[in-house]
Structure formats: C-alpha cells, structure tokens
C-alpha positions as CSV (number, residue, x, y, z in Angstrom):
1,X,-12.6,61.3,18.9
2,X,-11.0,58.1,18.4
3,X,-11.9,56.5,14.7
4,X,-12.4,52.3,14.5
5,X,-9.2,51.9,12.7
6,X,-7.1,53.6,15.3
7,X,-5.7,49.8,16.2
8,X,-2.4,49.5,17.2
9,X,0.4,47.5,14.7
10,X,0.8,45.1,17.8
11,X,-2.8,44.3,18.7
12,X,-3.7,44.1,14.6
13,X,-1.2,41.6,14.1
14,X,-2.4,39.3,17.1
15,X,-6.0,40.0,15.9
16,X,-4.8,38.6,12.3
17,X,-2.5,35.3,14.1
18,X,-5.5,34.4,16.4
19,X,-7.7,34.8,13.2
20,X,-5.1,32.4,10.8
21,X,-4.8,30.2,14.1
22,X,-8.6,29.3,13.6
23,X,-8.6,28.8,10.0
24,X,-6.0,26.5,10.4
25,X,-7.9,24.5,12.9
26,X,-11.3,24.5,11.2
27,X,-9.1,23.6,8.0
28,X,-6.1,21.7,8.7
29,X,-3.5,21.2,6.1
30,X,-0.6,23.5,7.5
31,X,-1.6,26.4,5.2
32,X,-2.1,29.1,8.0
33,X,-0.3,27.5,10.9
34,X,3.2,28.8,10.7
35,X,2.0,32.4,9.4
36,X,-0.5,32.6,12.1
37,X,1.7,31.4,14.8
38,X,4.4,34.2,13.8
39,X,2.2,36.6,13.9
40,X,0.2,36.1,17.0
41,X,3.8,35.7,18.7
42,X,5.2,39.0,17.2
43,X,1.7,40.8,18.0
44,X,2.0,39.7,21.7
45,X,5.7,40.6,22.5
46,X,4.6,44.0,20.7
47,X,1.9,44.5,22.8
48,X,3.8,43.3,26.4
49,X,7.7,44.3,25.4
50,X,6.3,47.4,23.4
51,X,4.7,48.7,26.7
52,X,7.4,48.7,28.8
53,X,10.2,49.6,26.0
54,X,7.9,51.6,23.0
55,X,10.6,50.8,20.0
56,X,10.0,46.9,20.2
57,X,6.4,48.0,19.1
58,X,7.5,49.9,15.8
59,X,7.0,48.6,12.5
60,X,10.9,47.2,11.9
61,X,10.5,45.6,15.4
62,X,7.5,43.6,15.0
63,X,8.8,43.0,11.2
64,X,12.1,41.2,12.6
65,X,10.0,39.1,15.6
66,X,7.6,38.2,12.9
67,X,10.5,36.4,11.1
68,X,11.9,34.9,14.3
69,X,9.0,33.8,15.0
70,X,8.1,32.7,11.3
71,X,11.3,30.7,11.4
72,X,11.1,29.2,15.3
73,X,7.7,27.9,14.3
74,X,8.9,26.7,10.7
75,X,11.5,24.8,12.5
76,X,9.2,23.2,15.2
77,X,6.6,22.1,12.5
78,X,8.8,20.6,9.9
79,X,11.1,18.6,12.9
80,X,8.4,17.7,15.0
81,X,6.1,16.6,11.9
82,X,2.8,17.4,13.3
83,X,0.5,16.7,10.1
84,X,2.5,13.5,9.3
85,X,3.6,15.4,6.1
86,X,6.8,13.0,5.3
87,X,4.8,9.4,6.1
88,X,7.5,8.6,8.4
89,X,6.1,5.9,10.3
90,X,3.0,5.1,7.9
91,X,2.6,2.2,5.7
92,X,0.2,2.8,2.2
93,X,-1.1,-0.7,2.1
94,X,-0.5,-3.6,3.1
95,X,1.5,-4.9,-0.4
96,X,3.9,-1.9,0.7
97,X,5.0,-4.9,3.6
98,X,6.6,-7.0,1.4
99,X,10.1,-7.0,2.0
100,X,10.2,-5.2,5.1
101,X,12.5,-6.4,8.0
102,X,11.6,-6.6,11.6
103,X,12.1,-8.8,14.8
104,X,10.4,-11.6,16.6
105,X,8.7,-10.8,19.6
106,X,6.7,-13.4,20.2
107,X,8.3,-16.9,18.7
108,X,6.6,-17.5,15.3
109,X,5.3,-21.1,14.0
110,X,3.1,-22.0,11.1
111,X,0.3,-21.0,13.5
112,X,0.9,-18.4,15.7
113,X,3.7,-15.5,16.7
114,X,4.2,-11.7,16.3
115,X,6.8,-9.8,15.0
116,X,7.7,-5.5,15.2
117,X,8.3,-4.6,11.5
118,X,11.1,-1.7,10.8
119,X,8.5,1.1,9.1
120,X,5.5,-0.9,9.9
121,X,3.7,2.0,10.5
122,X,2.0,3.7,13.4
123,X,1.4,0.6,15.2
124,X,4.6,-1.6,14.1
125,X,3.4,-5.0,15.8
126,X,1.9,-7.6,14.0
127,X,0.5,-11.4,14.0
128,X,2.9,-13.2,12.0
129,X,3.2,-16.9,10.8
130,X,6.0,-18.8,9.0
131,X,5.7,-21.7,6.1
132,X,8.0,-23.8,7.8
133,X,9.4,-24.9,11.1
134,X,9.3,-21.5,13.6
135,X,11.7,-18.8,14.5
136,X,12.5,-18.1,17.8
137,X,12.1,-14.3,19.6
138,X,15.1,-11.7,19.0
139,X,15.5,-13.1,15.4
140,X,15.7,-10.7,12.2
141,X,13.2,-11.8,9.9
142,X,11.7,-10.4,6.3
143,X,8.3,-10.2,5.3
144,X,7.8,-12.5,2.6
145,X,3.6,-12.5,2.2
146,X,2.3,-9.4,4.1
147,X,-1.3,-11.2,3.4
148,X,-4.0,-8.2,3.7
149,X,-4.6,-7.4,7.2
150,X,-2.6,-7.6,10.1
151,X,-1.2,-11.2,9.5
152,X,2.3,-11.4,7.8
153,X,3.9,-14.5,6.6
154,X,8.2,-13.9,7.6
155,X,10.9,-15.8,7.1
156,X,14.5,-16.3,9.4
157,X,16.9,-14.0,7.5
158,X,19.1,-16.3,8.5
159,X,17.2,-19.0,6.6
160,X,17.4,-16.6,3.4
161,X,20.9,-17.6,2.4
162,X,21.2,-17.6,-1.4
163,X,23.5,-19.0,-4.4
164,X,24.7,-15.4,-4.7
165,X,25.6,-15.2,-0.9
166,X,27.3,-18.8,-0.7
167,X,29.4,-17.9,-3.7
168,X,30.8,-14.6,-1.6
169,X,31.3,-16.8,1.2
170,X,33.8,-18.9,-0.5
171,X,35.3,-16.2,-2.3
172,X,36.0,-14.7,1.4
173,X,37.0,-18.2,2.8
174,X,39.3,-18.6,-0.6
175,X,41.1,-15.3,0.0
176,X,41.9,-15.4,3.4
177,X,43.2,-19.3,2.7
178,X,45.5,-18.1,0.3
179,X,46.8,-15.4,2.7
180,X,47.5,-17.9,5.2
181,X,49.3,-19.4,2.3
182,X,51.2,-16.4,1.8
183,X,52.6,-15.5,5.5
C-alpha cells in the first residue's frame, strides 16, 4: 500500500513552484517569483527528462536545474525589469521635471507646442509652452517650469547661453588665434 507521502522529488518540487507561482501573483512584489519559477522548471524537466533518462530525476540533478533555472530566471527578471524595480522610465512628480532635456515635436510658442522629455516617464510626451518667441520642431530644449500637470514651460538650449559659456568661447577662439600666430 502506497502511503500519501510517497510523492516523487520531481512532482513535489513542481507542486511547490506552481504553489510560489500563485503567491506571487495574488501578492506581487517579486518575493516568490524567481524561486517559484526555478522550481516549477527543475520539477518539470525532472518529471519529463527523469522518465526517459531516471538520473536527471535524482536529488543532485534537480539540485543543479534548480540553480540553472534560479539563475536563467534571475537574469530575465532583473534585465527585463518586470515590476519597474529600478524607476527607469518613471518620473516621482512633476518638480522631478525641472531640468530635464528633451525635443520639440510639435513647434512650441507662448501658447501651444509639445515636446518628448529624455526620462519623462512612461508616457514622455508633453504640452509645452515657452515665455518668449517659439522654438521650432527638432530643437533641444530644457524644462525650465514643469508647472503641475502635463504642461511644461522649455526653453531653446540654444537660447541658454551663459556668462560662464561665453567666457569658454573666447578662451577657445583666443587659443586657436594665437596658434595661428604661432605656425
């Protein structure tokens, strides 16, 4: 007579991943995902691979695919991001704007335009305006106001030309003038 516990190593560990599998989805956060994963994988080439050649279903076997598998599905989470874990793409608020560069896509004035915002988050596009003249599409452009909703106030980096960036210029212009000098 067979007793309840006479489960096979293979079967017990997909039992246990498909288990960990579903706690993971009723509560996401990445606690069971990559454990459950490995084990459900191990479990099922134990059970397929350990019928047709019995030593892949042994204890060291099923240890070493759990860890390939562990690893493989390690990998694949933390490359492919699936919970958003690093906030790649995301923006906290919208103060977190401010200073941000992007592109004109739609020619901005002091009333209307749209610019793509480098890190802007998940959807990158927004309405933008200017505080003087406008600045036509394929421009660079820094967000100078990023307002509170999806309105950003930009300026031309072109336009942003400084004391400090003048005084480099001139350096640059002085050196290669006295290098002409020199040949």
């Amino acid at each position: 007579m067979a007793s309840p516990l006479d489960v096979s190593l293979p079967l017990l560990l997909v039992v246990v991943g498909i288990a960990l599998v579903v706690a993971e989805a009723l509560a996401p956060g990445a606690h069971f995902v990559v454990l459950g994963v490995a084990l459900l994988g191990a479990g099922l080439v134990g059970l397929v691979a350990g019928a047709i050649f019995p030593p892949l279903g042994g204890p060291l076997a099923l240890a070493v695919l759990v860890l390939l598998f562990g690893a493989v599905s390690l990998y694949v989470y933390r490359e492919f991001d699936i919970y958003g874990g690093k906030g790649i793409g995301q923006t906290r608020d919208s103060s977190s704007l401010r200073g941000l560069s992007g592109r004109v896509t739609e020619r901005v004035t002091e009333t209307e335009g749209e610019v793509k915002i480098d890190g802007g988050g998940f959807n990158p596009y927004y309405a933008a305006r200017t505080t003087d003249g406008e600045i036509a599409v394929g421009e660079k452009v820094v967000v100078v106001d990023p307002g509170g909703g999806n309105v950003v106030t930009v300026e031309s980096l072109t336009d942003l030309e400084d004391d400090i960036d003048r005084e480099l210029a001139r350096g640059r212009t002085r050196e290669l003038d006295e290098d002409v000098e020199r040949s």
